[in-house]
Structures are given as C-alpha cells and as structure tokens.
mmCIF file as Biopython writes it, N, C-alpha, C and O atoms, coordinates in Angstrom:
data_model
#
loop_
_atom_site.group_PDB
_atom_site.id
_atom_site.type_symbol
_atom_site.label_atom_id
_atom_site.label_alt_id
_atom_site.label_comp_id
_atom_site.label_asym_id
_atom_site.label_entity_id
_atom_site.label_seq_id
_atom_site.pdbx_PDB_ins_code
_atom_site.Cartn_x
_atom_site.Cartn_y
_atom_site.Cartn_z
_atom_site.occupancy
_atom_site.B_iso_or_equiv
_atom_site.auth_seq_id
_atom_site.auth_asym_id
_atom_site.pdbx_PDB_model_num
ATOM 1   N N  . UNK A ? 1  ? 95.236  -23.075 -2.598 1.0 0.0 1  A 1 
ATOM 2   C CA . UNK A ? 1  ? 94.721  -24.122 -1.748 1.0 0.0 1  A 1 
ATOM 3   C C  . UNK A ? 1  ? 93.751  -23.494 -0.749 1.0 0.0 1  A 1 
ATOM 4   O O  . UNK A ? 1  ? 94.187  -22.654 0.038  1.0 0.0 1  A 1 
ATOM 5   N N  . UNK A ? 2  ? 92.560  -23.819 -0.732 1.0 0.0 2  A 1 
ATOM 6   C CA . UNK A ? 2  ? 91.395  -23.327 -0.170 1.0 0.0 2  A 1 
ATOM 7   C C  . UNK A ? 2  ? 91.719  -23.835 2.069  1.0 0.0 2  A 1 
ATOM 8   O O  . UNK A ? 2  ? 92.172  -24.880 2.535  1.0 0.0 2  A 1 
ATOM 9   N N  . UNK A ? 3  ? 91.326  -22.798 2.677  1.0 0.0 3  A 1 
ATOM 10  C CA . UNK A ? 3  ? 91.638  -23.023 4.164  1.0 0.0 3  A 1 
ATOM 11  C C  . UNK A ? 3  ? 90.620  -23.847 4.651  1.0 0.0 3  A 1 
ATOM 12  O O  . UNK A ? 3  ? 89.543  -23.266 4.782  1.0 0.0 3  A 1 
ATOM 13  N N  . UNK A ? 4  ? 90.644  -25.173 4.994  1.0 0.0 4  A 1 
ATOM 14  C CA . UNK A ? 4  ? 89.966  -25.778 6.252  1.0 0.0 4  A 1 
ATOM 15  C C  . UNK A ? 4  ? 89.413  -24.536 7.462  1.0 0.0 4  A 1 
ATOM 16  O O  . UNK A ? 4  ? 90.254  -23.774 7.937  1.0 0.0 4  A 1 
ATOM 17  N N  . UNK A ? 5  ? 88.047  -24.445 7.852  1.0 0.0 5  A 1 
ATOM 18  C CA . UNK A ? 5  ? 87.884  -23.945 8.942  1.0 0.0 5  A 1 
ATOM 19  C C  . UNK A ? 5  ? 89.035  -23.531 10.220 1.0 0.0 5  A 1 
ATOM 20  O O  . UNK A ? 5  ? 89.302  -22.497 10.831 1.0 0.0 5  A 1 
ATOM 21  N N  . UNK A ? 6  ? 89.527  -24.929 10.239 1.0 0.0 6  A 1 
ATOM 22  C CA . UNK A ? 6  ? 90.802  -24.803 11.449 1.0 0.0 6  A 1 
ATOM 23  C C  . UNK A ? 6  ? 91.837  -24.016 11.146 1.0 0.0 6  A 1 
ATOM 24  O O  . UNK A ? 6  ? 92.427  -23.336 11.985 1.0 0.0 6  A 1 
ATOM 25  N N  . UNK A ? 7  ? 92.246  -24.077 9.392  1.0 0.0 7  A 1 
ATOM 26  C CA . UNK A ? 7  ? 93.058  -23.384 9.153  1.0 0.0 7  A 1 
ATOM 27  C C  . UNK A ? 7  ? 93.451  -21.880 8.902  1.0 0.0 7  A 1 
ATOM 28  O O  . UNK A ? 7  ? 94.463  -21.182 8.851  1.0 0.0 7  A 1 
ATOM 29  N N  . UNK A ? 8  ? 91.598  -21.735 8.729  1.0 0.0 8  A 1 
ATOM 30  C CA . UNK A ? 8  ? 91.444  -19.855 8.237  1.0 0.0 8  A 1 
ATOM 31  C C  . UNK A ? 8  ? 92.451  -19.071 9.112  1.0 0.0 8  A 1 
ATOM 32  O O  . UNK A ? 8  ? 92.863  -19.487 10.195 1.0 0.0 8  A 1 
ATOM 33  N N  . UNK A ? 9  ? 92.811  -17.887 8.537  1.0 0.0 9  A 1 
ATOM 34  C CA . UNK A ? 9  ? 93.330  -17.139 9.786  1.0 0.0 9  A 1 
ATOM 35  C C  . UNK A ? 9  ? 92.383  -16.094 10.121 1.0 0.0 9  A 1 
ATOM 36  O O  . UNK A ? 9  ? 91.376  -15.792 9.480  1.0 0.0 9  A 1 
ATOM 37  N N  . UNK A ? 10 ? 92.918  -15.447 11.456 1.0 0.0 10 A 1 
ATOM 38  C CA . UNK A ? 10 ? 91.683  -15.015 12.118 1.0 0.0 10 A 1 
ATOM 39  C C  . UNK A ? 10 ? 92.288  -13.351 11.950 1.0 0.0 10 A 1 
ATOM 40  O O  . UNK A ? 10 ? 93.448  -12.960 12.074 1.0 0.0 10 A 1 
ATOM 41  N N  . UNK A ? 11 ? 91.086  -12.590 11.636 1.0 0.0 11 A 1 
ATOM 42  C CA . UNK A ? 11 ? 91.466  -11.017 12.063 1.0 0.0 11 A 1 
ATOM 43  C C  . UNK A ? 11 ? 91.548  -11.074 13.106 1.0 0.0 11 A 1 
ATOM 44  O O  . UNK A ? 11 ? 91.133  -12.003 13.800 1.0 0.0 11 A 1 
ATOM 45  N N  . UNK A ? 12 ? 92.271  -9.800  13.591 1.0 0.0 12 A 1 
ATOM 46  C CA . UNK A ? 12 ? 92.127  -9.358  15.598 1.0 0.0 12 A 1 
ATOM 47  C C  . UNK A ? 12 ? 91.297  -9.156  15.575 1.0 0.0 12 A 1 
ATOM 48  O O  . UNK A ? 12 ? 91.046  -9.455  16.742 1.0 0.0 12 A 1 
ATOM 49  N N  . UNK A ? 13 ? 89.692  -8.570  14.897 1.0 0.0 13 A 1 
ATOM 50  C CA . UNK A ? 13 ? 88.966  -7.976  15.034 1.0 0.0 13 A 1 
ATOM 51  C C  . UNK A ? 13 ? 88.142  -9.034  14.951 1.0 0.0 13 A 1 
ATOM 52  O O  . UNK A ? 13 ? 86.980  -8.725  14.690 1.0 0.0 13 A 1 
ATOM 53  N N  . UNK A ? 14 ? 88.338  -10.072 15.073 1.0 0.0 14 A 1 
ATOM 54  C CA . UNK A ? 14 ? 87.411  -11.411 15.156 1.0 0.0 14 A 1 
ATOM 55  C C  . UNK A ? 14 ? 87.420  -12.471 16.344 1.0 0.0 14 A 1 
ATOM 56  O O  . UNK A ? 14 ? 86.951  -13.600 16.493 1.0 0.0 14 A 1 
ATOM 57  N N  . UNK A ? 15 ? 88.218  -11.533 17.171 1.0 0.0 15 A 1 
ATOM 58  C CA . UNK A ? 15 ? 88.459  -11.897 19.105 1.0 0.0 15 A 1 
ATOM 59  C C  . UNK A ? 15 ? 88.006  -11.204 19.707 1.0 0.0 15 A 1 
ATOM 60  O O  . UNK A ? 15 ? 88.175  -10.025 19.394 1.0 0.0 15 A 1 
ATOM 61  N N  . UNK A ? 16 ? 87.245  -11.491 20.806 1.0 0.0 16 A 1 
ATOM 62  C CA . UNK A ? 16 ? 86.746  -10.735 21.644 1.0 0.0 16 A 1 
ATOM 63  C C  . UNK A ? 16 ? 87.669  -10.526 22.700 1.0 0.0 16 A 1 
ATOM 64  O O  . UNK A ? 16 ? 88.570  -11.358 22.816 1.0 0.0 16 A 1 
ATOM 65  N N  . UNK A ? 17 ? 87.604  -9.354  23.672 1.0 0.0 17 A 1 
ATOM 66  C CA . UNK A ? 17 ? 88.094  -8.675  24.617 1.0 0.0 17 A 1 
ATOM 67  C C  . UNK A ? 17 ? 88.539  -9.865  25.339 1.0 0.0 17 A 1 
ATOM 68  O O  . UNK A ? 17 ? 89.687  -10.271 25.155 1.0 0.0 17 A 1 
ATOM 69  N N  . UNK A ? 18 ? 87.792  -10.432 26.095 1.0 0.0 18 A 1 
ATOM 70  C CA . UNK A ? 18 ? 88.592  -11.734 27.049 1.0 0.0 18 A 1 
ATOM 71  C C  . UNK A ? 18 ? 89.207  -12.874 26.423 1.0 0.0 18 A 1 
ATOM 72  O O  . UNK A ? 18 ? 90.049  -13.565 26.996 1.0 0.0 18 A 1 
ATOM 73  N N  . UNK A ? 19 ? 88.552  -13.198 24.554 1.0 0.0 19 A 1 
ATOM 74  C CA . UNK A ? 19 ? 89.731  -14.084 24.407 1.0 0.0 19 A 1 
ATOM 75  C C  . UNK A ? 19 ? 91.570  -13.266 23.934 1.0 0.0 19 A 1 
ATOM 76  O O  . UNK A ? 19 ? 92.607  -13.930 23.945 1.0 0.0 19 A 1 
ATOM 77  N N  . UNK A ? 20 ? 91.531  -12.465 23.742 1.0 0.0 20 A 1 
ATOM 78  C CA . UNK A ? 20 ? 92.364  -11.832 23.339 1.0 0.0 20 A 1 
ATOM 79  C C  . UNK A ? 20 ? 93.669  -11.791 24.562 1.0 0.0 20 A 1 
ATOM 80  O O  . UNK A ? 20 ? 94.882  -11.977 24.652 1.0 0.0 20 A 1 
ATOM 81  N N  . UNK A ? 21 ? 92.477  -11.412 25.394 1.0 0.0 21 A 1 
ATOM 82  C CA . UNK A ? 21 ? 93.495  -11.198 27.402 1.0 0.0 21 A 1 
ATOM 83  C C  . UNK A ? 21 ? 93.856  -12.872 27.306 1.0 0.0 21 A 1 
ATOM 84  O O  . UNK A ? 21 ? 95.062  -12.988 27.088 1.0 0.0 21 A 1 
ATOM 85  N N  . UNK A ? 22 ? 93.271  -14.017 27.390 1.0 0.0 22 A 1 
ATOM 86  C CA . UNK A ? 22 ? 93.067  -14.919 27.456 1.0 0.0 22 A 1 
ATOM 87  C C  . UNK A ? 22 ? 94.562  -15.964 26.880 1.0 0.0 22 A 1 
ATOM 88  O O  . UNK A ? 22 ? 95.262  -16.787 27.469 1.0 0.0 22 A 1 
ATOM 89  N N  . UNK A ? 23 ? 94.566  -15.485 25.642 1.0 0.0 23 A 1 
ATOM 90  C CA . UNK A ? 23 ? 95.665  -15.870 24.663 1.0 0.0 23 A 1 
ATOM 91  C C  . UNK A ? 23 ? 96.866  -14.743 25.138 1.0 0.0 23 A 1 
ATOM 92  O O  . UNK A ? 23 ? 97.948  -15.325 25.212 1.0 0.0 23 A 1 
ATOM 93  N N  . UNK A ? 24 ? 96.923  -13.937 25.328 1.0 0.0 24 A 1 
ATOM 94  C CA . UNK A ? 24 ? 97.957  -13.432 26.071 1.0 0.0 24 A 1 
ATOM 95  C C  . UNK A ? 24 ? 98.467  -13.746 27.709 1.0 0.0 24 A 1 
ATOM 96  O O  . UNK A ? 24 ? 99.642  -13.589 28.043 1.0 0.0 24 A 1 
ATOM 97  N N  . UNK A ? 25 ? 97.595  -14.125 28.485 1.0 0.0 25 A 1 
ATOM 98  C CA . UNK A ? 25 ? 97.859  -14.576 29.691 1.0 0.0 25 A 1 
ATOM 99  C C  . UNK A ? 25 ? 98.431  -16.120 29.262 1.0 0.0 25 A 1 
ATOM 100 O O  . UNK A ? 25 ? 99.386  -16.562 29.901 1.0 0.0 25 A 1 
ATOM 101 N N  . UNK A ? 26 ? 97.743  -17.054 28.005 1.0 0.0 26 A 1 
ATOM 102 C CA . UNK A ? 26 ? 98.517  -17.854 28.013 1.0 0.0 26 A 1 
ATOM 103 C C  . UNK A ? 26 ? 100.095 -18.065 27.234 1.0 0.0 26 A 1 
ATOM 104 O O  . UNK A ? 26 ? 100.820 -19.055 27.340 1.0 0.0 26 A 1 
ATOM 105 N N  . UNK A ? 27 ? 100.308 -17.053 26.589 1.0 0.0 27 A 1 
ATOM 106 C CA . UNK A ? 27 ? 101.462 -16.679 26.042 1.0 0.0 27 A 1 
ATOM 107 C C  . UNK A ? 27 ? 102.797 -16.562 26.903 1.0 0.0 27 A 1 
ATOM 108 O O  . UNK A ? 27 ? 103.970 -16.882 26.713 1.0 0.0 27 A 1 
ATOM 109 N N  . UNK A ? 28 ? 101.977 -15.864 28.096 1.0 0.0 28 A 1 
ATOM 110 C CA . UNK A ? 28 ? 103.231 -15.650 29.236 1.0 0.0 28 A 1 
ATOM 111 C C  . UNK A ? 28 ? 103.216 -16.375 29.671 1.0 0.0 28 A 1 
ATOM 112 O O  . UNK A ? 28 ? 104.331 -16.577 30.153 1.0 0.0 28 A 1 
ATOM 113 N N  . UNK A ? 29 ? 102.355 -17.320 29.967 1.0 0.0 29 A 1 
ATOM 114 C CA . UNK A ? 29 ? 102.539 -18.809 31.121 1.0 0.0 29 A 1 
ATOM 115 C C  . UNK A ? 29 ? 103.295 -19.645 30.086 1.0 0.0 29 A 1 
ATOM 116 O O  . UNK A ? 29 ? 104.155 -20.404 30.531 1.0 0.0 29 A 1 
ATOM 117 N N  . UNK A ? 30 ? 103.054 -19.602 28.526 1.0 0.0 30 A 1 
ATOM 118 C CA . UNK A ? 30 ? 104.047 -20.787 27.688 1.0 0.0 30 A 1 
ATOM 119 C C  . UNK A ? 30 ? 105.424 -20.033 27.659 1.0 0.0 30 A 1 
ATOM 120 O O  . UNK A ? 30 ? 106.448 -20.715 27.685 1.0 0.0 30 A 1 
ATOM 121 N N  . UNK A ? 31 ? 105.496 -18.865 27.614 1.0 0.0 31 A 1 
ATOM 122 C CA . UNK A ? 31 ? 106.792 -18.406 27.948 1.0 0.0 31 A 1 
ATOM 123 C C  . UNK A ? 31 ? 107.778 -18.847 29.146 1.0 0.0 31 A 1 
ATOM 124 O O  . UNK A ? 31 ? 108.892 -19.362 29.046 1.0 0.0 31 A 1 
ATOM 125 N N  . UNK A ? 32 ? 106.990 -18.469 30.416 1.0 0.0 32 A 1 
ATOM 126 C CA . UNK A ? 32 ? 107.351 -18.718 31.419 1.0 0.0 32 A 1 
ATOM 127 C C  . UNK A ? 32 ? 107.642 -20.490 32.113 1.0 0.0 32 A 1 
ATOM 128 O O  . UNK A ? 32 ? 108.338 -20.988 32.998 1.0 0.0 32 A 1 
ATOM 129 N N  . UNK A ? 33 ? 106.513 -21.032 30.955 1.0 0.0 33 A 1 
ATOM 130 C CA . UNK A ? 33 ? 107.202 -22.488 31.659 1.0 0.0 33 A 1 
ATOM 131 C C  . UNK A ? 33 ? 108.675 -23.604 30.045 1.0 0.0 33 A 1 
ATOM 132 O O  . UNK A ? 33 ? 109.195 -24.698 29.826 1.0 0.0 33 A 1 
ATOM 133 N N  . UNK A ? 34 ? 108.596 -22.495 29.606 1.0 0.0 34 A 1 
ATOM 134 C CA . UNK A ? 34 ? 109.723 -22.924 28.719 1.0 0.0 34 A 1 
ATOM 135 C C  . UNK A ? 34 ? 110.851 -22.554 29.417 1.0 0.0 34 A 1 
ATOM 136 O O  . UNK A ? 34 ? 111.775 -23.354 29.267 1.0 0.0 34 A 1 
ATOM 137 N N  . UNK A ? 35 ? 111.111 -21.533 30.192 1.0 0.0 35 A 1 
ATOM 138 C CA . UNK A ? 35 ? 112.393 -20.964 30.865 1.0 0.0 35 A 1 
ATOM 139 C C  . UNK A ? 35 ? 113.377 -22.639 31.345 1.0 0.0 35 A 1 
ATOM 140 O O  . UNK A ? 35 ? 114.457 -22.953 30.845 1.0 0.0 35 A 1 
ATOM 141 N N  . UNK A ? 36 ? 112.755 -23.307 32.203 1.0 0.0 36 A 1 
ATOM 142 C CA . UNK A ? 36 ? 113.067 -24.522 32.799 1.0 0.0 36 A 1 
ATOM 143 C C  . UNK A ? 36 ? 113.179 -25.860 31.845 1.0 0.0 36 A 1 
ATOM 144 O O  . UNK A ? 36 ? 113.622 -26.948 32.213 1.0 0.0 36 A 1 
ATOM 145 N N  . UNK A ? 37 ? 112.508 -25.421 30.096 1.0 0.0 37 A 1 
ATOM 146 C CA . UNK A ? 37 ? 112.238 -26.807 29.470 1.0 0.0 37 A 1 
ATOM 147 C C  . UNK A ? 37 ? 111.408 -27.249 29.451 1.0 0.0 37 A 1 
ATOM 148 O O  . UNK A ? 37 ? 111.497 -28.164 28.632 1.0 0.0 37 A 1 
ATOM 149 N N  . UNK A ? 38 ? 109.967 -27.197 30.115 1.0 0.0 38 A 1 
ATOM 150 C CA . UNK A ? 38 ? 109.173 -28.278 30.656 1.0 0.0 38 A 1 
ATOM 151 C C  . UNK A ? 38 ? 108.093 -27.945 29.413 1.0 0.0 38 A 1 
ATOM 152 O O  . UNK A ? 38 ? 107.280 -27.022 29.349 1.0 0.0 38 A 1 
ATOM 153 N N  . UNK A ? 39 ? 108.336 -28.897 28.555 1.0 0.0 39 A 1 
ATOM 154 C CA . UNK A ? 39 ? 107.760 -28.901 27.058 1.0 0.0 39 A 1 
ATOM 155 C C  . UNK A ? 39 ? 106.131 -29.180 27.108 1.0 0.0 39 A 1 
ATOM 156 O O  . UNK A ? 39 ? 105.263 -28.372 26.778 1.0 0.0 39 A 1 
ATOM 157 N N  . UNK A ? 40 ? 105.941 -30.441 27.573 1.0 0.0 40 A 1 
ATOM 158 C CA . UNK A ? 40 ? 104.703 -31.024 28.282 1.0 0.0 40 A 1 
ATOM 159 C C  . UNK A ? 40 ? 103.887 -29.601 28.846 1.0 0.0 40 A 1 
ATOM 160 O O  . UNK A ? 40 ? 102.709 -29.870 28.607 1.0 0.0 40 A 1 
ATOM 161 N N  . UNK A ? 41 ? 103.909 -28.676 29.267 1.0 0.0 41 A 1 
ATOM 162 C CA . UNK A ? 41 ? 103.359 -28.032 29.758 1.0 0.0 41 A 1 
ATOM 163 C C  . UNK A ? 41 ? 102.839 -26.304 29.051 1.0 0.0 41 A 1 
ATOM 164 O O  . UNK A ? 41 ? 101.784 -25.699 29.239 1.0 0.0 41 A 1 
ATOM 165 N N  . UNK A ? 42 ? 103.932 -25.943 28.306 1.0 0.0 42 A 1 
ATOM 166 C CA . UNK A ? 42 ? 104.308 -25.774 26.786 1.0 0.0 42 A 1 
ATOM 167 C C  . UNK A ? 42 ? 102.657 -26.423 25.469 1.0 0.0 42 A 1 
ATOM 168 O O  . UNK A ? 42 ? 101.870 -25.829 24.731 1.0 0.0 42 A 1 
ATOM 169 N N  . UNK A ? 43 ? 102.880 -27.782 25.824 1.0 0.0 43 A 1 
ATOM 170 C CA . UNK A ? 43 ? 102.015 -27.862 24.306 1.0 0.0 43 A 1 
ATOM 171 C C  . UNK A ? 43 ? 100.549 -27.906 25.010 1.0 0.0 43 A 1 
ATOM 172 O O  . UNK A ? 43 ? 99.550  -27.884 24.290 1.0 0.0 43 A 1 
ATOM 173 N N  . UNK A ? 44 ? 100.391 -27.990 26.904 1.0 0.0 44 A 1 
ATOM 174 C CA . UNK A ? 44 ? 99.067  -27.971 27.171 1.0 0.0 44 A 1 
ATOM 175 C C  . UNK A ? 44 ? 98.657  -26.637 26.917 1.0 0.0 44 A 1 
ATOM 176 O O  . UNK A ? 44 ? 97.565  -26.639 26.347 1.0 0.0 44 A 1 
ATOM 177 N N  . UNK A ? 45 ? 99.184  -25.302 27.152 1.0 0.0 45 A 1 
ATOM 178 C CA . UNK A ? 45 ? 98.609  -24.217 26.758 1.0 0.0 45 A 1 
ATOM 179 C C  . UNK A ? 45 ? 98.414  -24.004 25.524 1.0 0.0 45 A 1 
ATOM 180 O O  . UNK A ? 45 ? 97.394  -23.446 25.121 1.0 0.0 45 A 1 
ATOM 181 N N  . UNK A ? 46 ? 99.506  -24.478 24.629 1.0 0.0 46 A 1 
ATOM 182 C CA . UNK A ? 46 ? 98.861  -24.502 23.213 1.0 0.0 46 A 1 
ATOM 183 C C  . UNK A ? 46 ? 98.315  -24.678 22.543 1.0 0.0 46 A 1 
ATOM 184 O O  . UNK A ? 46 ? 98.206  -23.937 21.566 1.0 0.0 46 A 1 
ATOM 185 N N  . UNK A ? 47 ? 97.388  -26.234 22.774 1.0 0.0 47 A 1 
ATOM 186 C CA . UNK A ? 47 ? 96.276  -27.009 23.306 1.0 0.0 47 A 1 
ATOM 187 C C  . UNK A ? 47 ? 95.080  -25.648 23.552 1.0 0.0 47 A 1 
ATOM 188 O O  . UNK A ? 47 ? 94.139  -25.427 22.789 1.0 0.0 47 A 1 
ATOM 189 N N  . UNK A ? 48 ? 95.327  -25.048 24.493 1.0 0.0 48 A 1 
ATOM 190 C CA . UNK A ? 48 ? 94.148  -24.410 25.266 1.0 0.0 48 A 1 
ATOM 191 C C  . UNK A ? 48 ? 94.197  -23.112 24.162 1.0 0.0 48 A 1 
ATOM 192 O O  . UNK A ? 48 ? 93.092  -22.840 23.693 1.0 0.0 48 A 1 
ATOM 193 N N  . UNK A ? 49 ? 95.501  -22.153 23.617 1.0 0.0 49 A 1 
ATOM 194 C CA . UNK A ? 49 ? 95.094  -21.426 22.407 1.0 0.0 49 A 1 
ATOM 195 C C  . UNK A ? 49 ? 94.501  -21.833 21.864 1.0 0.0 49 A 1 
ATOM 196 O O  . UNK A ? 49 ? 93.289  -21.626 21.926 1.0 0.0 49 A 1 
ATOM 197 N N  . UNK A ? 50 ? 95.230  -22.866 20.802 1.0 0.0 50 A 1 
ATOM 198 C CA . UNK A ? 50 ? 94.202  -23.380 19.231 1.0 0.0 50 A 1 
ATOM 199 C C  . UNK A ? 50 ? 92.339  -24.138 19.778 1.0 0.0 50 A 1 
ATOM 200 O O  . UNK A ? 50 ? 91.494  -24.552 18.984 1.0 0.0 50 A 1 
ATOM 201 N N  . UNK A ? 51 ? 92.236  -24.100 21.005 1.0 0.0 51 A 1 
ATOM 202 C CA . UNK A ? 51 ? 90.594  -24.323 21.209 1.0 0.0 51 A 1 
ATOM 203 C C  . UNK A ? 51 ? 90.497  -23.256 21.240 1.0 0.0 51 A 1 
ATOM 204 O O  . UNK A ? 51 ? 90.417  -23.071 20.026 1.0 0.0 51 A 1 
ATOM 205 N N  . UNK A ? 52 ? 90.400  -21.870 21.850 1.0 0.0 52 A 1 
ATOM 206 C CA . UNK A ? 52 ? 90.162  -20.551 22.247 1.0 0.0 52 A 1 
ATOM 207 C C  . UNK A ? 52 ? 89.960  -19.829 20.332 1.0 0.0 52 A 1 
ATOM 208 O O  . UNK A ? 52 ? 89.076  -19.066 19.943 1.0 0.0 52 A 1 
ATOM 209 N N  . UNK A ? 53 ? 91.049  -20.393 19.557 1.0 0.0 53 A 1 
ATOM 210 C CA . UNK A ? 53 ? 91.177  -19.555 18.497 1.0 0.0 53 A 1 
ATOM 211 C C  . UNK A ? 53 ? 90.194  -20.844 17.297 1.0 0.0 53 A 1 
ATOM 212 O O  . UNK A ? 53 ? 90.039  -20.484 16.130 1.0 0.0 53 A 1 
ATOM 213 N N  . UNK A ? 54 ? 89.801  -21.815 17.605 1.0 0.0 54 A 1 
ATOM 214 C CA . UNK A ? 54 ? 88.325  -22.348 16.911 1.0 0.0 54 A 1 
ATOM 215 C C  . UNK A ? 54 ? 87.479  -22.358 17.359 1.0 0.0 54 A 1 
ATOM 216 O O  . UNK A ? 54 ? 86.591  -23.039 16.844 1.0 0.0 54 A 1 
ATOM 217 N N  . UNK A ? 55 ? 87.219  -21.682 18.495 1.0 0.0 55 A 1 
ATOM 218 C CA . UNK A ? 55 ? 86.197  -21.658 18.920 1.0 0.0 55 A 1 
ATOM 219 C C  . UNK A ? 55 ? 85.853  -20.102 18.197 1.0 0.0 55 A 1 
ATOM 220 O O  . UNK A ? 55 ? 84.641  -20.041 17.990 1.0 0.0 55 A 1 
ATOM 221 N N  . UNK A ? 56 ? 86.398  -19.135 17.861 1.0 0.0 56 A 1 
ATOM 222 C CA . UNK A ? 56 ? 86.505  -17.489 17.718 1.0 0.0 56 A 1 
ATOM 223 C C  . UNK A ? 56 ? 86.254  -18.139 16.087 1.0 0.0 56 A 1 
ATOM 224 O O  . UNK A ? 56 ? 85.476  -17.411 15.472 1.0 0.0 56 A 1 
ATOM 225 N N  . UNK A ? 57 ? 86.682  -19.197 15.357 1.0 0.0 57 A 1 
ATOM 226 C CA . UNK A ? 57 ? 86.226  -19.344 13.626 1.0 0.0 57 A 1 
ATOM 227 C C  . UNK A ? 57 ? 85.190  -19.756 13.829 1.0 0.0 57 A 1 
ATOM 228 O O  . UNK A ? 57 ? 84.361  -19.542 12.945 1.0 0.0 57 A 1 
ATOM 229 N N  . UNK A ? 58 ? 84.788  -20.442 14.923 1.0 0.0 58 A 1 
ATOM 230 C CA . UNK A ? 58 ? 83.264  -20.895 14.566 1.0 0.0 58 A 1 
ATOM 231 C C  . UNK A ? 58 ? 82.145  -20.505 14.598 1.0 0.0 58 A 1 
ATOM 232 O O  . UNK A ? 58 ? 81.036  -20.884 14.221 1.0 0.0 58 A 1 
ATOM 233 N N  . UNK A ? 59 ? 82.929  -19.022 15.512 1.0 0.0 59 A 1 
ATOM 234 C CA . UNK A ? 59 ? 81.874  -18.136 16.194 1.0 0.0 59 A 1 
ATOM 235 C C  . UNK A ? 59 ? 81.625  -17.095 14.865 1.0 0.0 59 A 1 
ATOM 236 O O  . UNK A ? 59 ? 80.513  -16.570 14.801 1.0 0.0 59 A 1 
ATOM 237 N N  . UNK A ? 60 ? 82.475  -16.824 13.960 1.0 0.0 60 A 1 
ATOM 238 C CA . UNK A ? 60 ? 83.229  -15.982 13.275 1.0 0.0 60 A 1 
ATOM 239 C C  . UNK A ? 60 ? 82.118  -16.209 11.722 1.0 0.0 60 A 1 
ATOM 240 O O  . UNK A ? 60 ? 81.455  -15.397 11.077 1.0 0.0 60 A 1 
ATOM 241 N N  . UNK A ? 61 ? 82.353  -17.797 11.567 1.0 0.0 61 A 1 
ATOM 242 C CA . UNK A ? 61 ? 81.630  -18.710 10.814 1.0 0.0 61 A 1 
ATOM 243 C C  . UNK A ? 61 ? 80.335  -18.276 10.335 1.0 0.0 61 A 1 
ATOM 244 O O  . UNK A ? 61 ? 79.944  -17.745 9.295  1.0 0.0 61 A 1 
ATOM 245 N N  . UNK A ? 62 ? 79.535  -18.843 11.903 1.0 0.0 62 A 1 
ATOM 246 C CA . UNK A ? 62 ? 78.671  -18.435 11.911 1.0 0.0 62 A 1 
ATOM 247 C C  . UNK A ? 62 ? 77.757  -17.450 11.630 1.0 0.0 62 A 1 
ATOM 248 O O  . UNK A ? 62 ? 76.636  -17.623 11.152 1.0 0.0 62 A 1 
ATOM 249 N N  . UNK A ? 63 ? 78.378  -16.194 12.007 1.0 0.0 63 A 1 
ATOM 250 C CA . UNK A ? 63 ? 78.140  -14.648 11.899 1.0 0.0 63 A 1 
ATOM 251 C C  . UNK A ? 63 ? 78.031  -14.254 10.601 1.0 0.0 63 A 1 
ATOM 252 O O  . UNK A ? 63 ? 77.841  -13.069 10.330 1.0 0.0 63 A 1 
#
C-alpha cells in the first residue's frame, strides 16, 4: 500500500536542528500535562507535532 504524503515516514535526517528541539520540547510538555489527565491539552501538542512533521515532508518533497 503506497504512503499518502501525510503518511510517509520521515528520516531524522529529514528534520532540521530546531524542528527536532521543537518536537522534543513538545514531547515533554505532552508528557508533563498527561501527569494530571488533562487530555485536551495532550492532543493540542500533538496537533502542533503532526504540523511540524508535514511541514518537514513537504519540505522533504520538494527537495
């Protein structure tokens, strides 16, 4: 089954330096606001990965 753009997966070597920090700073904030439950807040950073990581296929795409 052939990958949708959205679906490709991405090398590391196909992130740049700040998205990389970027997706890790938000890793610890979805970590950190699961401690309490607060789910809602949870799927907004996840939200903000999967843009960060199509924006890196499109860039990727392109190239």
């Amino acid at each position: 089954m052939p990958y949708t753009p959205q679906d490709r997966p991405l090398e590391l070597g196909e992130l740049t330096a700040g998205e990389k920090a970027r997706i890790a700073w938000l890793g610890v904030r979805m970590c950190k606001a699961s401690i309490p439950g607060d789910n809602a807040t949870v799927r907004k950073y996840q939200r903000d990965v999967d843009r960060i990581l199509d924006r890196a296929r499109k860039r990727a795409d392109a190239a």
